[in-house]
C-alpha positions as CSV (number, residue, x, y, z in Angstrom):
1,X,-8.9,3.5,20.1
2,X,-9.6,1.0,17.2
3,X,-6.9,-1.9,17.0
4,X,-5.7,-2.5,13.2
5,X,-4.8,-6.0,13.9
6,X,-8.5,-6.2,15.7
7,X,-10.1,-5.3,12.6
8,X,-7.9,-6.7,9.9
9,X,-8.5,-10.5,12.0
10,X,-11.7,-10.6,10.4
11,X,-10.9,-10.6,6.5
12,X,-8.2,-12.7,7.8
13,X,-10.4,-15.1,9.0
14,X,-12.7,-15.4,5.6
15,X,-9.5,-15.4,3.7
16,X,-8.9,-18.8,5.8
17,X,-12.3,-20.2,5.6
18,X,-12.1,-19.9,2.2
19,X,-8.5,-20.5,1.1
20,X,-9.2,-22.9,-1.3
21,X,-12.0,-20.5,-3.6
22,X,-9.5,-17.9,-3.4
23,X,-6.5,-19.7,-4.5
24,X,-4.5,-19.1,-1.2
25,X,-2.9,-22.1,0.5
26,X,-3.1,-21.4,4.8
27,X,0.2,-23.0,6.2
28,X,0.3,-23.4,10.6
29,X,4.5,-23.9,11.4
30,X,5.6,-25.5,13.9
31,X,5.9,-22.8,16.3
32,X,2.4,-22.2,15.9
33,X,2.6,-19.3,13.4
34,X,0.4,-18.8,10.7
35,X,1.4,-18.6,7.0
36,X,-1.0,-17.1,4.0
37,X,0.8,-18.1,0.5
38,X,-1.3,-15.8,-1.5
39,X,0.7,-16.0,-4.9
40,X,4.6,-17.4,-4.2
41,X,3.3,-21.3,-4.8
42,X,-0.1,-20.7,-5.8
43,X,-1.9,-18.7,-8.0
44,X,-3.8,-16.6,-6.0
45,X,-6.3,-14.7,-7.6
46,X,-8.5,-11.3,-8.4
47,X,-10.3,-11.3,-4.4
48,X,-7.6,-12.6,-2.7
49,X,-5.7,-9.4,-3.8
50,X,-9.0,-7.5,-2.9
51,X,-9.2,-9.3,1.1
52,X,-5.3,-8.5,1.1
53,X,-5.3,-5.1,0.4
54,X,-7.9,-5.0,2.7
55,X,-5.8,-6.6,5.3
56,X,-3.2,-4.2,4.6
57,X,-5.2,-1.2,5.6
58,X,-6.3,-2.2,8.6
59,X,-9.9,-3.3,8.0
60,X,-10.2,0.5,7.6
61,X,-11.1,0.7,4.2
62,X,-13.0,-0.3,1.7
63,X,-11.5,-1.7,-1.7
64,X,-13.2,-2.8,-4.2
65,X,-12.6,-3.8,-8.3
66,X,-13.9,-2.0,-11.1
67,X,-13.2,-1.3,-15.0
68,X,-13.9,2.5,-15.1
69,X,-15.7,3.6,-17.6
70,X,-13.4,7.5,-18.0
71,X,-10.4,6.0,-19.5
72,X,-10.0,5.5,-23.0
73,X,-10.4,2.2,-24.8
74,X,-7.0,1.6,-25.6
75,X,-6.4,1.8,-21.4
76,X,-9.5,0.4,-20.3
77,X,-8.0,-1.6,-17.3
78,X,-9.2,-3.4,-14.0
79,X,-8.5,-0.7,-11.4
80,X,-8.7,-0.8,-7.8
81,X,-10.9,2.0,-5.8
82,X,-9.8,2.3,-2.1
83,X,-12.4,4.7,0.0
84,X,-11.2,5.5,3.9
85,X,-12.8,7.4,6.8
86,X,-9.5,6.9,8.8
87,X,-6.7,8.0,5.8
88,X,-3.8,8.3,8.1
89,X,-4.2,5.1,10.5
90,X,-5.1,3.1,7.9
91,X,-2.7,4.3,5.2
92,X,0.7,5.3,7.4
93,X,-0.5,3.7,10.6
94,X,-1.3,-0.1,8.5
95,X,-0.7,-0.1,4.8
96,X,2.7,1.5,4.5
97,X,5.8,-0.6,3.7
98,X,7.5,0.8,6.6
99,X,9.2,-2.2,7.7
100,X,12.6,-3.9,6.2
101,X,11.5,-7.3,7.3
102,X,15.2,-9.2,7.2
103,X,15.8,-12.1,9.5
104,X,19.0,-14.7,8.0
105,X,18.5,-15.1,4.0
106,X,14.7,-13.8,4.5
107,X,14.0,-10.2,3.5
108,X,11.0,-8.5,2.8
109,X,9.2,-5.8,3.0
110,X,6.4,-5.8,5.5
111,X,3.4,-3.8,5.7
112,X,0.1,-4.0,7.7
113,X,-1.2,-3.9,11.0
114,X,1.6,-5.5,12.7
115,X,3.6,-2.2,12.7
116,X,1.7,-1.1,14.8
117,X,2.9,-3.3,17.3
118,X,6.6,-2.6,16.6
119,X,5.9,0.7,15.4
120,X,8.2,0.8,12.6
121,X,8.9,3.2,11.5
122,X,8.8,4.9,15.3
123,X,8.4,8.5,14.0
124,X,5.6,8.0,11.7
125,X,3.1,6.9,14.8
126,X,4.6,9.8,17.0
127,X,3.4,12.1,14.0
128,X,-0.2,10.2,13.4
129,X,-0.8,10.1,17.0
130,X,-1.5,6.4,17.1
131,X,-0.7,2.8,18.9
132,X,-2.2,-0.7,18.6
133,X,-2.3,-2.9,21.6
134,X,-3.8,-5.6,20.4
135,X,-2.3,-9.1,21.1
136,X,-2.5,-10.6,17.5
137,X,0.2,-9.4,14.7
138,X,-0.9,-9.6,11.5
139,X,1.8,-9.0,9.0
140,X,1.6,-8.6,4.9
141,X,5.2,-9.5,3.1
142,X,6.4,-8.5,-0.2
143,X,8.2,-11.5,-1.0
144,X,8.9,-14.3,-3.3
145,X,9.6,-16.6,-0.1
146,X,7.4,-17.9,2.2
147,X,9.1,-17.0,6.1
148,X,10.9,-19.6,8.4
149,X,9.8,-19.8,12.1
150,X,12.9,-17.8,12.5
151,X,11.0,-14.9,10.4
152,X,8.0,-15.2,12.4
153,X,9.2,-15.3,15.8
154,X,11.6,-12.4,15.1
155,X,8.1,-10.5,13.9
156,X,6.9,-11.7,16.8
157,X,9.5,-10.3,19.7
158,X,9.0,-7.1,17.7
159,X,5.6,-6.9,18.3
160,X,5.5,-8.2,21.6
161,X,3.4,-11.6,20.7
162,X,3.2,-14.8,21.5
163,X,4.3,-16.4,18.3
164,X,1.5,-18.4,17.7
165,X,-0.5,-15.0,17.4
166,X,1.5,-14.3,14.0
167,X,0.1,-14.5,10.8
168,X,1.7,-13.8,7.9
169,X,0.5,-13.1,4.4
170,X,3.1,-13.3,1.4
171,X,2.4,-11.8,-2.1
172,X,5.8,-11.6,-4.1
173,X,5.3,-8.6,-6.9
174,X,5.0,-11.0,-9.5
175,X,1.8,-11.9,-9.0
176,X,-2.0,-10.8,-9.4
177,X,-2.7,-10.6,-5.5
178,X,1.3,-8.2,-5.9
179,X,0.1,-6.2,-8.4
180,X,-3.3,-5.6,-6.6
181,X,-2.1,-4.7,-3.4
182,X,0.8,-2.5,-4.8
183,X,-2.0,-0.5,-6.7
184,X,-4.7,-0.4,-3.6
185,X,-1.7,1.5,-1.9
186,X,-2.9,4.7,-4.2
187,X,-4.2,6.8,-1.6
188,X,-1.2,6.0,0.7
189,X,1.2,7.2,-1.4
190,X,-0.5,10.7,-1.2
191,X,-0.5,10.7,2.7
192,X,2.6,9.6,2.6
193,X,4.0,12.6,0.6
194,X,2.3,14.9,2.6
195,X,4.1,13.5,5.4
196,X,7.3,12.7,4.3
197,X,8.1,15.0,1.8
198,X,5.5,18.0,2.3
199,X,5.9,17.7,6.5
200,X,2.1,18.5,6.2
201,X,0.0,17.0,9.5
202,X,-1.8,14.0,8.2
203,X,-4.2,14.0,10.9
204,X,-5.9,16.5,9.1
205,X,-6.8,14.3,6.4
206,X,-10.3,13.3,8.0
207,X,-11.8,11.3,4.4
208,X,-9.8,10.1,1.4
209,X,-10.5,8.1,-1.7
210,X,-8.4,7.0,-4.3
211,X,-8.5,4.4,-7.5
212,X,-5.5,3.1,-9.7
213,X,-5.1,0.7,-12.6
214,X,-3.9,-2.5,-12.0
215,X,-0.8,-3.6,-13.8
216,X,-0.3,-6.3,-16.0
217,X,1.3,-9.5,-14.1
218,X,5.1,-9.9,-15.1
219,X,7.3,-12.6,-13.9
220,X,10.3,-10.7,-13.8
221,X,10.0,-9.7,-10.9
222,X,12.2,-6.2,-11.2
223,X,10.1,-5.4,-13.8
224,X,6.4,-6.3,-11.9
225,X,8.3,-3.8,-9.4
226,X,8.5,-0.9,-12.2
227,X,5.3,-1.7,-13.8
228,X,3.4,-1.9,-10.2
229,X,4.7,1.5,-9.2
230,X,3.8,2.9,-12.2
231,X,0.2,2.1,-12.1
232,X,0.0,4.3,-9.1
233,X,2.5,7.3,-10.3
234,X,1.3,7.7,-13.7
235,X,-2.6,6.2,-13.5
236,X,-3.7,6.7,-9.7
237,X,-6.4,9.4,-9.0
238,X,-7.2,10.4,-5.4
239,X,-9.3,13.3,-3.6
240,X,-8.6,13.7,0.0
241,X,-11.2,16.2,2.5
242,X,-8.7,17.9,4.6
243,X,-9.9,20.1,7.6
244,X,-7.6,23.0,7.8
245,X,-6.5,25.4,10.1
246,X,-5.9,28.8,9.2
247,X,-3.1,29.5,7.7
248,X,-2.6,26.1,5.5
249,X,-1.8,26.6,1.8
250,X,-3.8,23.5,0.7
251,X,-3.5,25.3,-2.8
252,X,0.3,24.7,-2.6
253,X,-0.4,21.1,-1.1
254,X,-2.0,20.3,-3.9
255,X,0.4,21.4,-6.5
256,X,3.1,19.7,-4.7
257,X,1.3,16.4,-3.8
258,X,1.0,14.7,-7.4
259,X,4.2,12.7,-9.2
260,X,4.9,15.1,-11.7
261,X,6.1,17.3,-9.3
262,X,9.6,15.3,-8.4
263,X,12.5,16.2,-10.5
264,X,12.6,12.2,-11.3
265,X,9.7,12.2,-13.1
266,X,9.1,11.6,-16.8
267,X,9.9,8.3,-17.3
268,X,8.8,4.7,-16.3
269,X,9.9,3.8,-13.2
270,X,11.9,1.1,-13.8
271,X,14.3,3.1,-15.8
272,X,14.4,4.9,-13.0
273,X,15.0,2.1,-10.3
274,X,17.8,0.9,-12.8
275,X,19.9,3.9,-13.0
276,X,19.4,4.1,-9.3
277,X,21.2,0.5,-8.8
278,X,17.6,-0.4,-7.6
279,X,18.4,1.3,-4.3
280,X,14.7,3.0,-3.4
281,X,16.8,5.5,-1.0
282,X,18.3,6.9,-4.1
283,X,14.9,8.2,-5.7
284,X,13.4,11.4,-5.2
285,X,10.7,10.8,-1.8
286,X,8.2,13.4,-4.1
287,X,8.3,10.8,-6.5
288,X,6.4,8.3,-4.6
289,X,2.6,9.9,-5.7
290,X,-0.2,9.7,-7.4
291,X,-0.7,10.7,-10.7
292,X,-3.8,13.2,-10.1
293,X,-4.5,15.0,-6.8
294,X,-8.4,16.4,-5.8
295,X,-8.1,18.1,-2.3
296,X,-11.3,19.6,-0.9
297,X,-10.9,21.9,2.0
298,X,-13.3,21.0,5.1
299,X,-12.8,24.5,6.3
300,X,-13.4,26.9,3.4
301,X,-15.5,24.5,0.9
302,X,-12.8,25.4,-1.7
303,X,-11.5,22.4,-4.0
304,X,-8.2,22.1,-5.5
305,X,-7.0,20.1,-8.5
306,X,-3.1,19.2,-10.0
307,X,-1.4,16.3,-11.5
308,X,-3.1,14.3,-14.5
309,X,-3.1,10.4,-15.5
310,X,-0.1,10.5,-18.1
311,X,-1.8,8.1,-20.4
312,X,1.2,7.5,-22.3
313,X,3.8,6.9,-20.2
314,X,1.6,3.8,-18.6
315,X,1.2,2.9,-22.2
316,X,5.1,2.8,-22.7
317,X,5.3,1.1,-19.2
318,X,2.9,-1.5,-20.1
319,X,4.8,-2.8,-23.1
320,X,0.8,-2.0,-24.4
């Protein structure tokens, strides 16, 4: 079976042979762990965010940067395009944020290959039928820290690692690589409805493409959090090729699938987050979506359609 860490080495290792044209800074501690600042003491930049998404899938995908040429051009923004032939490995089996990274003062929330490894959460790899053995963990942390040795040697006993076998990559939110990455998790956010909320098998999902506006940098970092969400909920567009069996409502998948489905929708979400006393738990799981759903049934050639970019609320989001 493919190894996410296996794959993801590879854009690791451009991203360190060319650290200084991407605005990364590569750090080796002491206990032989390796460190990617990609935006908490450096500025990072447009392809960094590009090789870190990239990282965070797996090497499973590919992501790439566009300007699309269907929005209006009052919301003509960067966007990030995500295309998979593995939407459940790479997306719930790499790229979700599955794992509460929090060792001492350190917390973050960690995504990538190396959950694989410690298979966190356990359920979600029981359900996608998939395990990595690889001996290399490769870790991507929402943070506005870099990690201690402590952080990387507890990531390593996790994932059963020598700890110089680590590597880390750190984006905190309020940054272009943060705002990047948090909208290449588009198509994610659809897979992971469908299994978390919608307890619809995944593994069905054979294709899956997705694209989502980019969010304007903000240095308040709550605030990057709300805006970075909302490029996804209220801008992201995805079309997933699922081969069903008989019996599957895909029609009702579809309605379901898309953010303006939750009960919580209808306003940015960091009003939201607010009035939840920024506890995530407290928010409606359906929430957690794209903005426009396309799912194409393998089995019967029919195509369904729900959700649409609210246009306005990203505006309002935006500060635009």
């Amino acid at each position: 079976m493919v190894s996410v860490n296996l794959k993801a080495k590879k854009i690791l290792d451009e991203m360190i042979s060319k650290a200084d044209d991407l605005k990364i800074k590569v750090q080796r501690l002491d206990n032989g762990s390796t460190v990617l600042d990609c935006g908490v003491n450096v500025e990072g930049s447009i392809k960094a965010g590009e090789l870190y998404t990239k990282v965070c899938l797996g090497g499973l995908a590919d992501v790439g940067i566009s300007i699309p040429a269907d929005l209006s051009k009052r919301l003509a923004l960067p966007s990030v395009k995500v295309k998979t032939d593995s939407p459940a490995i790479s997306t719930l089996g790499s790229q979700k944020a599955g794992w509460a990274v929090n060792v001492g003062e350190f917390f973050a929330l960690g995504s990538g290959p190396a959950r694989a490894l410690s298979k966190k959460p356990s359920e979600t790899y029981e359900e996608i039928d998939y395990e990595d053995d690889a001996e290399i963990a490769i870790i991507a942390l929402e943070s506005d820290k870099l990690p201690s040795e402590d952080v990387t040697e507890n990531i390593a006993e996790e994932c059963g690692v020598p700890t110089e076998n680590v590597y880390a990559l750190v984006a905190p939110t309020a940054s272009i690589v943060g705002s990047i990455q948090i909208s290449g998790r588009v198509v994610e956010n659809g897979t992971y409805k469908m299994l978390e909320a919608l307890d619809f098998d995944v593994k069905k999902v054979k294709y899956a493409a997705g694209i989502a506006p980019i969010a304007p940098v903000d240095p308040d970092g709550l605030k990057a959090m709300g805006k970075t969400n909302d490029a996804v909920l209220f801008g992201g567009r995805t079309y997933y090729y699922i081969e069903s069996d008989e019996g599957d409502d895909l029609k009702s998948l579809t309605e379901n699938l898309p953010s303006s489905a939750s009960k919580d929708y209808g306003r940015p979400f960091y009003e939201i987050f607010k009035e939840a006393d920024y506890d995530f738990y407290k928010i409606d799981k359906g929430m957690f979506a794209p903005a426009e759903v396309f799912i194409n049934d393998l089995r019967t050639g029919e195509v369904f359609r729900a959700g649409f970019v609210n246009e306005e609320l990203l505006i309002k989001s935006f500060n635009l």
